[in-house]
C-alpha positions as CSV (number, residue, x, y, z in Angstrom):
1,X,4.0,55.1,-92.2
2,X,1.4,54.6,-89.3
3,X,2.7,55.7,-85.8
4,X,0.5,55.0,-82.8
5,X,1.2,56.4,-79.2
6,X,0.0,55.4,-76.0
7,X,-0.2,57.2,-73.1
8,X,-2.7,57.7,-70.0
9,X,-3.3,61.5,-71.0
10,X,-3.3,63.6,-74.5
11,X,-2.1,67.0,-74.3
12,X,-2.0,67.7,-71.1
13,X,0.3,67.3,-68.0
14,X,4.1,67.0,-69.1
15,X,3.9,63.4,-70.2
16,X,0.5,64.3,-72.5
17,X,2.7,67.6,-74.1
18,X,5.5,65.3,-74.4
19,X,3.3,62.7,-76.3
20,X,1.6,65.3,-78.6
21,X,5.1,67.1,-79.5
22,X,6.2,63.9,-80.6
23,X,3.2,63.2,-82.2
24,X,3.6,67.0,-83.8
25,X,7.1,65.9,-84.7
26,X,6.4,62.8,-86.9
27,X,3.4,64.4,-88.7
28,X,6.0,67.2,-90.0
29,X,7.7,64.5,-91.7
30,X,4.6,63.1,-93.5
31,X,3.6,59.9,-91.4
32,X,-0.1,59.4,-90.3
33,X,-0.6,59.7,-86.3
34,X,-3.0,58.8,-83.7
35,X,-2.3,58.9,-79.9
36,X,-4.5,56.7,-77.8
37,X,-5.3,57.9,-74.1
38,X,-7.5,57.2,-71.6
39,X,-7.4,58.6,-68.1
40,X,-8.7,62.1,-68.6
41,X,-11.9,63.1,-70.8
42,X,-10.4,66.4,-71.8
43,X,-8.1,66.6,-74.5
44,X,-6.5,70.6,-75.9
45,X,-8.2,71.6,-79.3
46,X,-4.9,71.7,-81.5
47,X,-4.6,67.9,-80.5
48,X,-8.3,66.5,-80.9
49,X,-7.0,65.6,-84.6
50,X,-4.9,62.9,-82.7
51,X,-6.9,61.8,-80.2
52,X,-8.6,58.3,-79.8
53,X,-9.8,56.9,-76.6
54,X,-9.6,53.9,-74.7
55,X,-13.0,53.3,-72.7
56,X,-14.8,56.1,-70.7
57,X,-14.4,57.8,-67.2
58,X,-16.6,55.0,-65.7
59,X,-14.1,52.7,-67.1
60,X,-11.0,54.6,-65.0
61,X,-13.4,55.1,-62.2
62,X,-13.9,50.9,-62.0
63,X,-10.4,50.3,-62.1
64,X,-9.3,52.4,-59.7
65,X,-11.8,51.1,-57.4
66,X,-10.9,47.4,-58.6
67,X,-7.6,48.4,-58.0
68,X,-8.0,49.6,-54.6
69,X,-9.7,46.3,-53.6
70,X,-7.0,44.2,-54.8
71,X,-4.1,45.9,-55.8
72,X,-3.7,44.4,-59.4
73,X,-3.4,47.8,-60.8
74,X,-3.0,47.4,-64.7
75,X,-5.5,44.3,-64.9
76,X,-8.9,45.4,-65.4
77,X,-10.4,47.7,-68.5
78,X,-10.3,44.5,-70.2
79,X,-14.1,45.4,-72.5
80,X,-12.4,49.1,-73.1
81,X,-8.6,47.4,-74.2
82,X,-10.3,44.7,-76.4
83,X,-12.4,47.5,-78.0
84,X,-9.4,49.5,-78.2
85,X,-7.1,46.6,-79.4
86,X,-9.6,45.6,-82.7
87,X,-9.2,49.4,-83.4
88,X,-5.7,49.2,-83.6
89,X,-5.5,46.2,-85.5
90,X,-7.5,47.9,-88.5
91,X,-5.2,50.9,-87.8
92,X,-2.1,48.8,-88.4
93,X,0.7,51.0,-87.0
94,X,4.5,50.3,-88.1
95,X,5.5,52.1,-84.9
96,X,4.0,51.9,-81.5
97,X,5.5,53.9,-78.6
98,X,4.3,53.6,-75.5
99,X,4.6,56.3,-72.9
100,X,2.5,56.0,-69.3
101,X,0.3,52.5,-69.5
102,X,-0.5,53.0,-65.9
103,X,-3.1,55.5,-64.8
104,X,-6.6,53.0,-64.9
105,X,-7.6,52.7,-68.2
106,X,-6.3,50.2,-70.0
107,X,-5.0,45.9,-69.5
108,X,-1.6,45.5,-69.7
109,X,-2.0,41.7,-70.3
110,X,-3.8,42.4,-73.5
111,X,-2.1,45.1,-74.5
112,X,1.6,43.0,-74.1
113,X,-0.1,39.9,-75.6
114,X,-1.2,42.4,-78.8
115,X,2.1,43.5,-79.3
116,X,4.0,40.6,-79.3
117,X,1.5,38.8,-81.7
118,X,2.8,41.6,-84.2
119,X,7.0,40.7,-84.9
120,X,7.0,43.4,-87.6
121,X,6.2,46.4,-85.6
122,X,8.8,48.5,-83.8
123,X,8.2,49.3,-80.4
124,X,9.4,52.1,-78.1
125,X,8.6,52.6,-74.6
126,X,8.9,55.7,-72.9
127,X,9.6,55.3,-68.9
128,X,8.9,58.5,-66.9
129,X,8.7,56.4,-63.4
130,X,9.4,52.9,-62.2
131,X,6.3,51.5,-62.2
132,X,7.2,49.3,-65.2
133,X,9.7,47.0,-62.6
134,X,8.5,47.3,-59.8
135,X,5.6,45.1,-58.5
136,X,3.5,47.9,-57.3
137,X,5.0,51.7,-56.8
138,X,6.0,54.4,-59.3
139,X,9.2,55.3,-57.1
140,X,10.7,53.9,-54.2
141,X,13.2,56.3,-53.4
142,X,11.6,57.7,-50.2
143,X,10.9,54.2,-49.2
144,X,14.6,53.1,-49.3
145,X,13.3,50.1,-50.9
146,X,15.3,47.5,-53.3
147,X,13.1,44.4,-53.6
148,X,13.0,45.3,-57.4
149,X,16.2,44.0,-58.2
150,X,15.6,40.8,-57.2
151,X,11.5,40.1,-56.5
152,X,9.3,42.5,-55.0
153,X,7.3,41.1,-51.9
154,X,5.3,42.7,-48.6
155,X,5.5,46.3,-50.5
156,X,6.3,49.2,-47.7
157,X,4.5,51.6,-50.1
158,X,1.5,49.7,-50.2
159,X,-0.9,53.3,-49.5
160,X,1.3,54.9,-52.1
161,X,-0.1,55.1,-55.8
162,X,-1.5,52.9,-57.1
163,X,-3.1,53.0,-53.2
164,X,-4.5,49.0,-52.1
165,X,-6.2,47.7,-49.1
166,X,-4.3,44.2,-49.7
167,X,-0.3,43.7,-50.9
168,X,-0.7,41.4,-54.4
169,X,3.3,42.6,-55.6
170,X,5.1,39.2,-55.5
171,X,2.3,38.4,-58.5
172,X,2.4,41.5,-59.5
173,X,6.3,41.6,-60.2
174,X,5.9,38.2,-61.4
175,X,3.2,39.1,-64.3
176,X,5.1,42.2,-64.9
177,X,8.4,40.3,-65.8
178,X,6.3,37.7,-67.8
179,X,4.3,40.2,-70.2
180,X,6.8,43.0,-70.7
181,X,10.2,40.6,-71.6
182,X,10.6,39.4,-74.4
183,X,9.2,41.8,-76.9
184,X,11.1,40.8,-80.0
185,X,12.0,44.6,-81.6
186,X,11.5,47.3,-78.4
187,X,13.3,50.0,-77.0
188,X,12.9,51.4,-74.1
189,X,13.3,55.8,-73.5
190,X,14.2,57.4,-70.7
191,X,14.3,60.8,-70.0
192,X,17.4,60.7,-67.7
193,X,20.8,58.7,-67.1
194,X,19.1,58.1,-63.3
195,X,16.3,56.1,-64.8
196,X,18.5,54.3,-67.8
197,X,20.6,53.5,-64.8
198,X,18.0,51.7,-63.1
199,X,16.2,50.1,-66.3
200,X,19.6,48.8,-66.8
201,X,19.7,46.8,-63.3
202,X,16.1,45.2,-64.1
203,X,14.6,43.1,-65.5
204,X,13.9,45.2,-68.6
205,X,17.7,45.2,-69.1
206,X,17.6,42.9,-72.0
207,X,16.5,45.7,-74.1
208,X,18.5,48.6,-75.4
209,X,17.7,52.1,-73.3
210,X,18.3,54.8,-74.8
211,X,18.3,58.5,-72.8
212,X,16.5,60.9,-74.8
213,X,16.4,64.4,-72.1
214,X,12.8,66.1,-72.3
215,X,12.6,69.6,-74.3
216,X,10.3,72.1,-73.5
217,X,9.1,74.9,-76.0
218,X,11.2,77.6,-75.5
219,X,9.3,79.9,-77.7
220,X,7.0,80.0,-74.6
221,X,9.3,79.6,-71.9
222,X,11.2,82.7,-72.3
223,X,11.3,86.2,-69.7
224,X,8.2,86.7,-69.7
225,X,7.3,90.1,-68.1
226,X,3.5,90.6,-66.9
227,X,1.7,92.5,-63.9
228,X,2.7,89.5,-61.4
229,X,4.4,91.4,-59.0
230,X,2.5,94.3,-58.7
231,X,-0.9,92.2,-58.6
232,X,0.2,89.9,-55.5
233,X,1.7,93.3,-53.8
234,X,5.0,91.6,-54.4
235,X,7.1,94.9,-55.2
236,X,10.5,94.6,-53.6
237,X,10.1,91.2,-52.2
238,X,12.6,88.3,-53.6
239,X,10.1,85.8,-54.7
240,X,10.5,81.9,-54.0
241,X,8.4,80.0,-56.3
242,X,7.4,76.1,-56.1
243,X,5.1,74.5,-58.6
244,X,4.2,71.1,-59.2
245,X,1.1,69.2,-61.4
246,X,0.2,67.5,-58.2
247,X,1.4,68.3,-54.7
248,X,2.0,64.9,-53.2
249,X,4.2,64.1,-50.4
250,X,7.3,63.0,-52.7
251,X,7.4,66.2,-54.0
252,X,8.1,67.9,-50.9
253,X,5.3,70.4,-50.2
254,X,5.8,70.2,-46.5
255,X,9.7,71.6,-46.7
256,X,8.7,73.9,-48.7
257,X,6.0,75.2,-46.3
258,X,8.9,74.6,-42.9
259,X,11.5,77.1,-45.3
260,X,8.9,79.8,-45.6
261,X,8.2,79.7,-41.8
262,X,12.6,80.0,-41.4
263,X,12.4,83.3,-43.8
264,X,12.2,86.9,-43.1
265,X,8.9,87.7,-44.2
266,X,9.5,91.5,-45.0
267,X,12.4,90.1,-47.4
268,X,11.0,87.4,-48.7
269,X,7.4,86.0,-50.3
270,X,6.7,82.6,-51.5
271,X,4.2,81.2,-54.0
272,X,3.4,77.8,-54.7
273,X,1.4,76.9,-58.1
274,X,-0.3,73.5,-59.1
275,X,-2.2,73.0,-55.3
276,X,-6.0,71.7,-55.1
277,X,-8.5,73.8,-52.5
278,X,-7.9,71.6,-49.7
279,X,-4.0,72.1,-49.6
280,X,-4.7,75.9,-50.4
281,X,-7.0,75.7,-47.0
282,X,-4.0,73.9,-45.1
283,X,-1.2,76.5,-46.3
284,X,-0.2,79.0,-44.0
285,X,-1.0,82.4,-45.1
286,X,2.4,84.2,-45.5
287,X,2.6,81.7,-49.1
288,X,0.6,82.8,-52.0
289,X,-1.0,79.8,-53.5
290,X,-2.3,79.3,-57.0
291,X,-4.1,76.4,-58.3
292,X,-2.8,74.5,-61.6
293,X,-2.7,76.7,-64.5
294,X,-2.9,75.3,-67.9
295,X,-1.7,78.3,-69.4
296,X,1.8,78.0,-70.5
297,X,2.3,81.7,-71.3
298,X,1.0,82.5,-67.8
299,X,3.3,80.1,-65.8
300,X,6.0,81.7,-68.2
301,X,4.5,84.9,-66.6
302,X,5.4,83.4,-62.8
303,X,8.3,81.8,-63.7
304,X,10.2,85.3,-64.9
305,X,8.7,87.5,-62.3
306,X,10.0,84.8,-59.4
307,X,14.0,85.2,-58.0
308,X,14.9,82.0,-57.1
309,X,12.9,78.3,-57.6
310,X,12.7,75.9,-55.3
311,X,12.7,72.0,-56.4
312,X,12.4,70.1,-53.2
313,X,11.2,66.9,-54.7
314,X,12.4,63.7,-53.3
315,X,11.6,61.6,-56.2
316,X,12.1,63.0,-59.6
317,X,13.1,61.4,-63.0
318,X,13.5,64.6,-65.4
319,X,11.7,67.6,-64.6
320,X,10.4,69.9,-66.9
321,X,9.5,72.7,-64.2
322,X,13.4,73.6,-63.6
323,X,13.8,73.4,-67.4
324,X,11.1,76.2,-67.5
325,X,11.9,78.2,-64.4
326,X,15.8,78.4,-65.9
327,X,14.7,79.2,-69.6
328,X,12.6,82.3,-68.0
329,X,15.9,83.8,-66.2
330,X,15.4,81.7,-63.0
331,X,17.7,80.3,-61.1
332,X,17.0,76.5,-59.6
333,X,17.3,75.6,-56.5
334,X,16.8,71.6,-55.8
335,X,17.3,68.4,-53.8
336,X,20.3,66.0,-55.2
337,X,17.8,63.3,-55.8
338,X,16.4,61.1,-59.4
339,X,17.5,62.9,-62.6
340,X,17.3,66.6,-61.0
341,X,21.4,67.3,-61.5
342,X,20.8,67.0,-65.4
343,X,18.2,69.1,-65.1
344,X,20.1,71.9,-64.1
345,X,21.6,74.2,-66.7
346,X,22.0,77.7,-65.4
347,X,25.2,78.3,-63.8
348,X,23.9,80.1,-60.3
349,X,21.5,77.3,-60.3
350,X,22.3,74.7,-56.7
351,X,21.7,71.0,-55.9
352,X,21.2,70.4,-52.0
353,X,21.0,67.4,-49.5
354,X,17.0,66.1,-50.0
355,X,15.7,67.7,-46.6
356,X,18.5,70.2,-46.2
357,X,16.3,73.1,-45.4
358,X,19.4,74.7,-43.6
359,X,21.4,74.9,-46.8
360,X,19.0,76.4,-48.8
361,X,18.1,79.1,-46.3
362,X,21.4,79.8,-46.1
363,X,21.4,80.2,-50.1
364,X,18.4,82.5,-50.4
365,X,19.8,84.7,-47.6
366,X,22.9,85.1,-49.3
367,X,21.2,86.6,-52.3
């Protein structure tokens, strides 16, 4: 059998290791696998057997741009998806599961006009945002926004990603609902009960959704003792880690930064993992800041030499960090919002208010 994954990344960032380990997973059991990706040239070693790839970086660069301009994110790459697409059809895949289709590389019209020209193979669709229903954002949480459930019109998150100079959501929603109903065999994934909730009170609630919690390797997410401590002059400190793949405002970078300014310094030392040079510039210096690691065994490393980790994401569907952080002997600390409760499996592990900064001072002090 011929299993073919989609996704904007192979390999790396969760949803690329999610991808591959399902990828890893099928080839155990004998069935020939391919993922195609698109949004980042570089692709891990171990998965290069997998890889294919859909267009170039001038490709992503042009539909961001396109994008931009007129905020039909999802529309353009059509050269690289009808190259893509003639490739596939000579592949011939019984199973097609789609992860991330957003991320500017390939057409979503093509790619939904493909699929349903093809009865006979089964379809899965992994969701790990609301981009799929929603005529422009990946979350709209923050925003307090429910256009979705009926027709989404004069988006309120119009700078938010994918970022546009002009508001095209009523077509966007419209051509959204057009090209991804109707599928005849699909099933759509989702990582948490949050998002099946929310699939369920779409329009992508005519297919079955089926909640299917991310795993992380535990063989590498384990106590993992190293030199951390003593390298960062962190002896005798109680350690407050954050880390993220990208610190954007949804994620909550700027509460963490207000709780480390609330904390006894002599007591307590924060460090933040997974910002980019111009954030590290902007932090204040009493938090230790680390750019994004893409060593597993080192973040391992962090994770076990770090008391207590802080979560203060506002819009989360199922987070592998706290998975990690509580798999290496640390205790979670996050904001009651998305799919962060399931998350949460260690018994001295706390969910707070989003924005309650109070509460969890008043939780690290009592440690």
């Amino acid at each position: 059998m011929r299993v073919l994954f989609i996704n904007e990344v192979c390999g790396t960032g969760s949803t690329g290791k999610i991808t591959c380990g399902l990828a890893e997973r099928f080839e155990s059991e004998g069935h020939e696998v391919k993922i195609a990706y698109g949004r980042s040239a570089f692709v891990p070693e171990k998965y290069r057997r997998f890889a294919v790839r859909i267009g170039t970086m001038k490709d992503v660069y042009f539909h961001a741009v396109m994008t931009r301009l007129t905020d039909r994110h999802g529309f353009f790459s059509r050269g690289s998806t009808k190259k893509f697409l003639t490739w596939a059809d000579d592949y011939d895949p019984d199973i097609l599961w789609l992860h991330n289709i957003h991320g500017y590389y390939v057409n979503i019209e093509m790619l939904f006009t493909w699929i349903k020209s093809r009865p006979g193979m089964k379809v899965f669709w992994t969701l790990h945002d609301c981009w799929s229903f929603t005529g422009h954002c990946a979350y709209f949480t923050m925003a307090g926004c429910e256009k979705w459930r009926t027709h989404c019109e004069r988006c309120p998150q119009r700078n938010s990603y994918p970022s546009s100079i002009i508001d095209n959501s009523y077509r966007n929603f419209d051509d959204k609902r057009r090209l991804f109903t109707g599928v005849k065999d699909m099933t759509i994934v989702t990582p948490s009960k949050w998002l099946a909730g929310l699939v369920k009170q779409s329009f992508l609630s005519e297919y079955p959704v089926e909640v299917r919690h991310n795993t992380i390797d535990t063989e590498i997410f384990r106590p993992t003792h190293s030199g951390f401590r003593a390298r960062n002059n962190l002896e005798g400190k109680i350690i407050v880690l954050g880390v993220a793949s990208i610190w954007e405002k949804r994620k909550g970078l700027d509460d963490f930064v207000r709780l480390s300014a609330m904390i006894d310094p002599e007591k307590f030392s924060f460090v933040i993992v997974g910002v980019n040079p111009k954030q590290i510039k902007a932090l204040p210096e009493n938090i230790i800041a680390i750019q994004r690691t893409d060593s597993p065994k080192e973040l391992a490393e962090i994770y076990t030499a770090s008391d207590i980790f802080f979560l203060p994401s506002y819009e989360e569907n199922y987070p592998t960090v706290s998975l990690e952080a509580q798999a290496c002997g640390t205790p979670v600390i996050a904001y009651d919002s998305g799919g962060n409760a399931e998350t949460l499996t260690d018994s001295r592990s706390r969910l707070v208010k989003p924005g309650d900064i109070e509460s969890v001072k008043k939780i690290l002090e009592s440690l």
